[in-house]
N, C-alpha and C positions, 0 to 999 in steps of 0.2 A: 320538279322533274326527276330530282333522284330520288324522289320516294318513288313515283308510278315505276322507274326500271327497277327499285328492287320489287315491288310487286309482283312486274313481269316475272321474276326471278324465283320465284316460290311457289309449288304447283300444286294445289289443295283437289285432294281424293276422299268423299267418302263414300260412307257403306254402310247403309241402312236394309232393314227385313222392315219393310210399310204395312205388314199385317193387313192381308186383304184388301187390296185392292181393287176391290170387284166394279165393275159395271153391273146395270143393271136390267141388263138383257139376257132373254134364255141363251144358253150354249147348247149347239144341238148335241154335241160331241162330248161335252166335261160334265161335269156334277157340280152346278153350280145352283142348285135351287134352291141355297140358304140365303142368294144374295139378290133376291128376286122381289119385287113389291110386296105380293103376297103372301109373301115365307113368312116366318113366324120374327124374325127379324125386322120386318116393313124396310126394305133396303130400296127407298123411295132417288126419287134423283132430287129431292133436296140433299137428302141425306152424301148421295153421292159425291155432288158437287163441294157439298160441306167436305167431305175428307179426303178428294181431289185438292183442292187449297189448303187444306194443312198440310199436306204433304209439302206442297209449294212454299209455303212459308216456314218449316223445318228445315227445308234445304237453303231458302236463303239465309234464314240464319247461320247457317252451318259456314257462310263466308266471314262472317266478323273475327276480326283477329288482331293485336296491339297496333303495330303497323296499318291497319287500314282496313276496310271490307272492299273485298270481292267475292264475285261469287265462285263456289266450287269449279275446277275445270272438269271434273271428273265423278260424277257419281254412280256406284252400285248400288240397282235396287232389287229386294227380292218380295216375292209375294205380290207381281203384279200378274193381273189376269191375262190381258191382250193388248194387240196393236192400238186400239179404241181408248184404253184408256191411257194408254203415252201421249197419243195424241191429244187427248182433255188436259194432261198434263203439261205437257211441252205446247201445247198453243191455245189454249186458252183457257188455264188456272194463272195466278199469280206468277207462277212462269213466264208467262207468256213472251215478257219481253228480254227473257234471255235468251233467247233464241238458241236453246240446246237442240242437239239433232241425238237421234238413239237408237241402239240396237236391240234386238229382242230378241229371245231362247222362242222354241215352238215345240213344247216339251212333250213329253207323252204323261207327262202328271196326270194322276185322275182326275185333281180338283179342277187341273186347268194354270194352276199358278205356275208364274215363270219369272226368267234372271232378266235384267236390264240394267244395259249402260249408259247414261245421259253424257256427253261432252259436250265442250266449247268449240266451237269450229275455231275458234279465235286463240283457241293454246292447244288444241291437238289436233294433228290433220289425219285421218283415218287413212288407214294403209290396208289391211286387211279383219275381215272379220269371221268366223263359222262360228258353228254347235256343238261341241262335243257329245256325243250320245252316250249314255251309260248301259252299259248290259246287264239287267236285273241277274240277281244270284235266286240260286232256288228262295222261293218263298217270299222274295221282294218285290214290292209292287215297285211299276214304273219311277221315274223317279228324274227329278229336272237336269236338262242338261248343263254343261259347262259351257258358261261364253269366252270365247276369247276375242281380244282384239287389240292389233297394234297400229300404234300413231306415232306421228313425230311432232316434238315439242318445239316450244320457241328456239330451243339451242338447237337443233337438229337431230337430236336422243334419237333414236325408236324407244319407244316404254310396250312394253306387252304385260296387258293384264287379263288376267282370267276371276270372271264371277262365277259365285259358286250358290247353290244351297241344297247342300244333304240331306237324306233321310232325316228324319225325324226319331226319335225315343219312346212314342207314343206304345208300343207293341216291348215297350222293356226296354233298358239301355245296353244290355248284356247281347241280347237276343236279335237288335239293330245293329250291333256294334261292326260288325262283317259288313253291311248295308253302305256304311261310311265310309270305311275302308277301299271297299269298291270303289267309291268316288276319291278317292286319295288315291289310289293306286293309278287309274287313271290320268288325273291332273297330272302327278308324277312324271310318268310317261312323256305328256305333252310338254311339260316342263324342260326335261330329259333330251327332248326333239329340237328345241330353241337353244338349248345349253352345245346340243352338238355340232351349229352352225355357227355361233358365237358365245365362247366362255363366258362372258365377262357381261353378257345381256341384264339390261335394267326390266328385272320383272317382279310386278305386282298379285298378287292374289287376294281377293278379299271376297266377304260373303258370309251367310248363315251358315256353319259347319254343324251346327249342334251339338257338336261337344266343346271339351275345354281345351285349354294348353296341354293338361296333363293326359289326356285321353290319348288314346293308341293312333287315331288318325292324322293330330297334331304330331305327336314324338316321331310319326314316322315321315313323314313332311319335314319337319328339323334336320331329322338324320338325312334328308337329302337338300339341305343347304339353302332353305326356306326359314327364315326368323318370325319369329312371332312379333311385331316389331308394336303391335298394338298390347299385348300382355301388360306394359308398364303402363299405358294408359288412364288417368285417370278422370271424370269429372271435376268442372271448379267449383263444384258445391260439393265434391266430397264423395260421389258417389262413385262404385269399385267397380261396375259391373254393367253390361248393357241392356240386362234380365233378370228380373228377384224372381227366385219361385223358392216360396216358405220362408220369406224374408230375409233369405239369403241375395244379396249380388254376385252375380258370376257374371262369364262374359262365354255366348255360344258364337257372338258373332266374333272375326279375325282380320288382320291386316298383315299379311307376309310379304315378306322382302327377300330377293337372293343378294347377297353379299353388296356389288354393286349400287345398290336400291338403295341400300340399311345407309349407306355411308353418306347419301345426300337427305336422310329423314332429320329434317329441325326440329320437330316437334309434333305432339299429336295429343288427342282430346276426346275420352269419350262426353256428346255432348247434352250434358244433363241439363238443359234451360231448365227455366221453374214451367214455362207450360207446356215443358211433354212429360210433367208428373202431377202428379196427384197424393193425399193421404194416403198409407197404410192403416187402415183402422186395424187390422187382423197384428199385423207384428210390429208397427207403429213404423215411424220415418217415414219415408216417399216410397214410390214404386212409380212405374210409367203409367201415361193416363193412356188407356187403351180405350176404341173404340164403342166397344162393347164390352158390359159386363152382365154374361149372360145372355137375354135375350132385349138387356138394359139398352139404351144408346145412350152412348155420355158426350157423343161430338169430341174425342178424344184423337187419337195418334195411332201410338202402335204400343203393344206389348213389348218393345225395345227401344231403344236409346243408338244412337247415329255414332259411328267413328268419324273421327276426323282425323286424318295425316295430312302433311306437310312438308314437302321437300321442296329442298335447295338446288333449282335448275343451273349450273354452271357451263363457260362456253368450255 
C-alpha cells in the first residue's frame, strides 16, 4: 500500500518527436505523398500498423522506473499527422488499454505534421486546452502551432504545459535562426500571460525546439525564468543526446521548468533502450534506429530518443 501512494506521488512526463507518423491515406489539403502505398516508400498499412505499435510500446516503456512501472501520465508528441492516427494510437495499438484521451495542434504545416498530448484521465483532469498560432516572418513557411493545456493533479496542482515543435534548420541554422525565435517569442508571451494571474504557476514546456541549450532561442527562454531542466539528462547506457547527426549526440528536443516545476523534478532520463537504437557503422557506437533509411524500411522508431521527467507531486 505505501508503495502504490508513493507511485501516486510521482508524475512521469514525456517528450518524444515519433518521426512521421503518417497514415496512409491521401491528404487533400497537406503534402503527404511520400507516405502513400504507391510512393517510393511503399508506406503500406502493414508498415503503418508496424510503427503505430512501436510507438505504443516506446512509451510504455518509458514508465519503468526503480520503484515500480507505471505508465507515463503525460506524454508530448511531435510529428504526428492527424486525428486518425491518435486514434490507432490511443485505441487500438498497444495502447489501447491505457485508456489515454488527447489533444491535437491543426496546424497550417505544409507537411501536415502536428503537436500532441496523450494524458491519463486518472492523474490529470483537463481544465483547459487551445492552439497557439504562429505568425510566419517574411520568408517563413507556415509552421506548427503551440499546444497548450491545463490539468489538475492528484494534489489538486494546476500544471500548464505547452508543446512545441519549431522550425526546422533545413534551409541553414543561421538563416532559420529568427524562424525559432518567433516561436520562442511567442511561448514567452503565453507564458508571460499565466505568470501574471499566478507568480508562482507550475509550468511545463517540452517538445522539438531544434536547437540546443546554447542557441539564442533556449538562452532567451532562460532569461525569462524557464530551466532547461532536461540539459543534465542523461541515458543509462551512456548516451548524451536525444540525436546523433555526424556522430555527434546533441539533444534538439527540451524539458523546461519555471522555478516552481524545477523544485518538485526527482529525476529524469533521456531514454536510450537497446531497441530504439541501432549500429553506427559510419562513426561507430549506436545512433537511434529510425524508420527509414532512405528509401530503406528498417521497422525502426524515430530519428530521436524519448525524455523522460519525473516529479514529486506533494499535498
Amino acid at each position: 500500500m505505501m508503495l502504490f501512494a508513493l507511485l501516486l506521488q510521482v508524475f512521469t512526463l514525456v517528450e518524444w518527436n515519433c518521426e512521421n507518423l503518417f497514415d496512409c491515406e491521401p491528404d487533400s489539403v497537406h503534402d503527404d505523398t511520400e507516405w502513400l502505398p504507391e510512393s517510393y516508400r511503399h508506406w503500406t498499412h502493414y508498415r503503418y500498423w508496424q510503427k503505430v505499435n512501436n510507438v505504443g510500446r516506446t512509451l510504455i516503456a518509458c514508465g519503468g522506473r526503480d520503484e515500480g512501472w507505471t505508465l507515463p501520465d503525460l506524454v508530448v508528441l511531435t510529428e504526428v499527422e492527424n486525428d486518425s492516427v491518435m486514434v490507432d494510437l490511443t485505441r487500438k495499438s498497444l495502447l489501447r488499454s491505457a485508456r489515454y484521451e488527447y489533444l491535437l495542434t491543426d496546424s497550417p504545416d505544409l507537411r501536415g505534421i502536428d503537436v500532441a498530448v496523450l494524458y491519463s484521465p486518472f492523474a490529470f483532469r483537463l481544465l483547459e486546452s487551445r492552439s497557439i498560432r504562429i505568425q510566419p516572418l517574411k520568408n517563413m513557411r507556415p509552421t506548427r502551432d503551440i499546444l497548450y493545456v491545463s490539468g489538475e493533479v492528484i494534489t489538486g496542482d494546476t500544471l500548464h504545459i505547452f508543446a512545441l515543435h519549431a522550425p526546422s534548420r533545413r534551409d541553414g541554422e543561421r538563416q532559420t535562426r529568427p524562424h525559432r525565435m518567433a516561436v520562442a517569442e511567442c511561448l514567452a508571451a503565453a507564458v508571460d500571460s499565466i505568470r501574471a494571474l499566478s507568480p508562482s504557476a507550475k509550468i511545463v514546456v517540452a517538445g522539438d525546439f531544434n536547437d540546443y541549450t546554447s542557441s539564442p532561442s533556449l538562452k532567451f527562454l532562460a532569461e525569462r525564468g524557464l530551466t532547461d531542466v532536461s540539459a543534465a539528462f542523461k541515458g543509462s547506457g551512456g548516451v548524451a543526446g536525444t540525436y546523433k547527426y555526424r556522430g555527434v549526440w546533441r539533444s534538439l528536443d527540451h524539458i523546461l521548468c519555471s522555478p516552481s516545476m524545477e523544485s518538485s523534478l526527482i529525476g529524469g532520463q533521456i531514454a536510450d533502450f537497446p531497441f530504439l537504437l541501432t549500429g553506427d557503422e559510419t562513426y561507430g557506437g549506436t545512433k537511434p534506429k529510425r524508420n527509414y533509411i532512405g528509401p530503406r524500411w528498417q521497422n525502426g522508431y524515430s530519428d530521436h530518443l524519448p525524455l523522460i521527467a519525473r516529479f514529486r507531486l506533494s499535498e
